[in-house]
N, C-alpha and C positions, 0 to 999 in steps of 0.2 A: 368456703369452710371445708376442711379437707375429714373424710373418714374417720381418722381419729379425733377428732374433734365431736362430729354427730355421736360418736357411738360414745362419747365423755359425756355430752348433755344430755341425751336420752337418757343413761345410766341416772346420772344426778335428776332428772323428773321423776324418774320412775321410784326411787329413793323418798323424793319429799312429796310424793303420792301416798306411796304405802305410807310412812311418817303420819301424812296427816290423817287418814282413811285411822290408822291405830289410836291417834287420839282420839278422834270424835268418839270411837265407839267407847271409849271410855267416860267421853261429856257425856251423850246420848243416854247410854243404859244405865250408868250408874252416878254420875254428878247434877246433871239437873232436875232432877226428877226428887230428888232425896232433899235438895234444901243447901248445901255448903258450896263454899268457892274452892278452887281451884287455887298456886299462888302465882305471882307477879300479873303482869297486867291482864292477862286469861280472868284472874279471878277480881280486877277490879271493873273489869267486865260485867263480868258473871253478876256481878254483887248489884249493879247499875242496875242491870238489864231487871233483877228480883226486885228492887227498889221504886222503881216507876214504876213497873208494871205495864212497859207501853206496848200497844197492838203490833208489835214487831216481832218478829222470830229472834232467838235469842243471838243467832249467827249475826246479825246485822251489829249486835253492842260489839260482838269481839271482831269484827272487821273496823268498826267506825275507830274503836281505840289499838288495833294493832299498824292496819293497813298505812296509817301516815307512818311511823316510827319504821319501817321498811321500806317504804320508801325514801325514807330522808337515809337509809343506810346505804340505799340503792345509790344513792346520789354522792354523797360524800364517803362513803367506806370502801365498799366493794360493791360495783355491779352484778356480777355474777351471783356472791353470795344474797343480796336483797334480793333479784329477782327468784329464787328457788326459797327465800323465806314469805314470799307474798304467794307463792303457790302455794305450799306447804299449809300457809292459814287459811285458803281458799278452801284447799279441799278440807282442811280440819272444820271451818265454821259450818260450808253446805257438806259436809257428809253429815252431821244431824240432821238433815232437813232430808237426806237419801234413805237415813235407814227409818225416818218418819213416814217419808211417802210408802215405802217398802212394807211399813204395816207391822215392825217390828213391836217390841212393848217393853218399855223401861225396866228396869226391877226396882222395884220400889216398894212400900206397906202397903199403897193401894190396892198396888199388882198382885202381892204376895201374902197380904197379911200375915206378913212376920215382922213383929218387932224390932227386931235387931235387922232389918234390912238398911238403915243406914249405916251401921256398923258395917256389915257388910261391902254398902256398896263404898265406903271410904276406902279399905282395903282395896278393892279391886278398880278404884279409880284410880290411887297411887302404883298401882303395878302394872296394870293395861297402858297409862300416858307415862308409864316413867320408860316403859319399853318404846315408846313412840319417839321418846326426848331422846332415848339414847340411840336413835337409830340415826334421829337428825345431828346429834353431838356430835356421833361417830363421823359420819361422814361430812358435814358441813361446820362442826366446831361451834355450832349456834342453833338453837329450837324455839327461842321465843322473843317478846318485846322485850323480858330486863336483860338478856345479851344486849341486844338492838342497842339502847336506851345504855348501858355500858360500852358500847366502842363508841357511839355519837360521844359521848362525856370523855371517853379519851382523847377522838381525835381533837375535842377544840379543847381541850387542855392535858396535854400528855404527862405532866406531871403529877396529875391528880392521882391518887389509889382508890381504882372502884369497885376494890374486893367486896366493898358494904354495898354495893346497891342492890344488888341479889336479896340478900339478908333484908335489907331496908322495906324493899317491894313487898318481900312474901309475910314480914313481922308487920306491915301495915295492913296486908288482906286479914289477918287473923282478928287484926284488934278491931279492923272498920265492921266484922263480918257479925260481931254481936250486938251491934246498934242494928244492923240490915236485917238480920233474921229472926229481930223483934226482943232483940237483950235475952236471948236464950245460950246457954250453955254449951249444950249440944253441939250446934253447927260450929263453934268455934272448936271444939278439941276436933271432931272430923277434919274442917281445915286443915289442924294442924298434923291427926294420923294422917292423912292424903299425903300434904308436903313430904311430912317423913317417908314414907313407905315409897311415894316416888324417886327421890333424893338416896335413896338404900339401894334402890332399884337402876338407878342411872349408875351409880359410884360402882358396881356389879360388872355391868354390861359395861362401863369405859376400862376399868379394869383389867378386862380381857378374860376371856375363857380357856385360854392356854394357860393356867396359872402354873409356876412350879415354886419349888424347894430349891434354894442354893447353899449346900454343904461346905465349907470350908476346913479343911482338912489337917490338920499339924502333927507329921507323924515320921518315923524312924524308919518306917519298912515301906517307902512308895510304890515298888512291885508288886509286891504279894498284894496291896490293901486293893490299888489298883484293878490286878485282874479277876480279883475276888468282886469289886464293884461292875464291873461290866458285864462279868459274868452270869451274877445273881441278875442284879437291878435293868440290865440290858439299853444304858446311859452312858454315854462319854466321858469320860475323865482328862483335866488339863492337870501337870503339873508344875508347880512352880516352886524356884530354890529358894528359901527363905531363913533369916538373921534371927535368933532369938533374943532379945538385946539383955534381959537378965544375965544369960549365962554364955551370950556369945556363941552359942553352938548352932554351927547350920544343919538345917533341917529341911523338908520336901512337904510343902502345902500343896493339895489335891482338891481342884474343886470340880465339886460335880453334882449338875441340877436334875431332880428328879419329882416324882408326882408326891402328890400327898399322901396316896397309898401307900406309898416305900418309905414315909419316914420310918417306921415302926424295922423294918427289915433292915433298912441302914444304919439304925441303933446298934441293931445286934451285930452286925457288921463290924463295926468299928470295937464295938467292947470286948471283943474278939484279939485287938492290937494293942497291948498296954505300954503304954506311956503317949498313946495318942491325945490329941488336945481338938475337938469339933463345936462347932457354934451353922447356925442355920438361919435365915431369913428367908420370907415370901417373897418370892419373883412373879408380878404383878403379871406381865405379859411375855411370852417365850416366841419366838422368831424364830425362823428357819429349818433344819434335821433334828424336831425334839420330838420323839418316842412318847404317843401317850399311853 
């Protein structure tokens, strides 16, 4: 195995290390302790392990129902990517059991005697593990068993649509979780704020933090508008000849992406040039020489 090679796989351990190290402390301090699941197979886990009650550490339910579903990915999918997902649940299941031995202490009403600490700790279990999910999304395109459990169902039927299993998984943790936690209320909307706030929290972080504005431009005067934009906004400008097909008259479209700061500046800008014509959309993710 040559160099670049080691230094790929290190990288990828050290990735579904930190990954799982960020979930656990999410399980640990704030989801088991408070009483709710988690969703997809994490929280039918989770739900198992409250249900019996058996003399086991809770890592051992979400290894027994993850660990095959990884490895059967490992086998028929992708090697590489099962093996960095059966690490990933290693360290996520025993790092609770790390920051147990460690002597840390949950936050929970016992700990705290605050009411609203499950409230709490819902919110801050969907946004500590939704940063965990996206860090594994990011870089391995998969964080848990209902991915696994969706590409196994693709590859032995590729025609299937398994856009619902996702849904399917986490809309069965919610309903199974008020039979489990004794036909109470409560644990079921936490569920359901966790999933969301996670799910808010991944779509964020895959998103991209380079976000910009893309201006599209229809205007009369593409010099002056031009050096007036690079000037002020200090952003590049493309421009392009364009057909007005009402009136047949050619024209010079200017597009030029910029932060969300400048929209407000780049208004004024343009209403500066009359008989211009601008429309704007979100650019998710910006590449390359972009100016923040």
């Amino acid at each position: 195995m040559g160099k670049a090679k080691v230094k790929e796989y290190s990288f990828d351990l050290f990735v579904a290390v930190i990954a799982g190290l960020v979930v656990s402390v999410a399980y640990y301090f704030f989801q088991n302790s408070n009483g709710f699941a988690p969703g997809g197979v994490g929280g039918l886990a989770t739900m198992t392990y409250h249900f019996t009650g058996a003399p086991i550490p809770w890592a051992y339910f979400m290894l027994i129902f993850n660990i095959p579903i990884f490895v059967l990915v490992t086998i028929f999918v992708n090697k590489k990517l099962g093996a960095f997902l059966i690490v990933y649940m290693l360290v996520q299941s025993f790092g609770t059991e790390l920051w147990s031995a460690c002597g840390f202490i949950p936050y929970c009403k016992a700990n705290n005697g605050d009411d609203f600490s499950i409230v709490f700790a819902c919110i801050a279990t969907g946004c500590v593990s939704g940063l965990g999910f996206s860090i594994m999304l990011r870089h391995f395109g998969a964080s848990g068993g209902t991915y696994a459990i969706s590409a196994l169902i693709k590859r032995a039927k590729p025609a299937l649509n398994v856009a619902y299993v996702s849904f399917l998984m986490d809309s069965s943790v919610v309903a199974i979780a008020f039979f489990v936690y004794g036909m109470r209320i409560t644990p079921v909307i936490c569920t359901l704020i966790n999933l969301f706030i996670a799910n808010v929290v991944v779509d964020y972080f895959l998103s991209g933090m380079k976000v910009g504005y893309k201006f599209e431009i229809v205007t009369d005067n593409p010099e002056q508008l031009s050096e007036e934009l690079m000037e002020k906004l200090h952003h590049g400008v493309s421009e392009l000849k364009v057909v007005g097909m009402y009136s047949h008259t050619e024209k010079y479209m200017i597009v030029c992406i910029i932060r969300k700061k400048q929209i407000g500046e780049m208004m004024k800008i343009i209403k500066k040039y009359p008989g211009s014509f601008a429309s704007y959309s979100k650019v998710n993710e910006v590449f390359g020489r972009f100016r923040k």
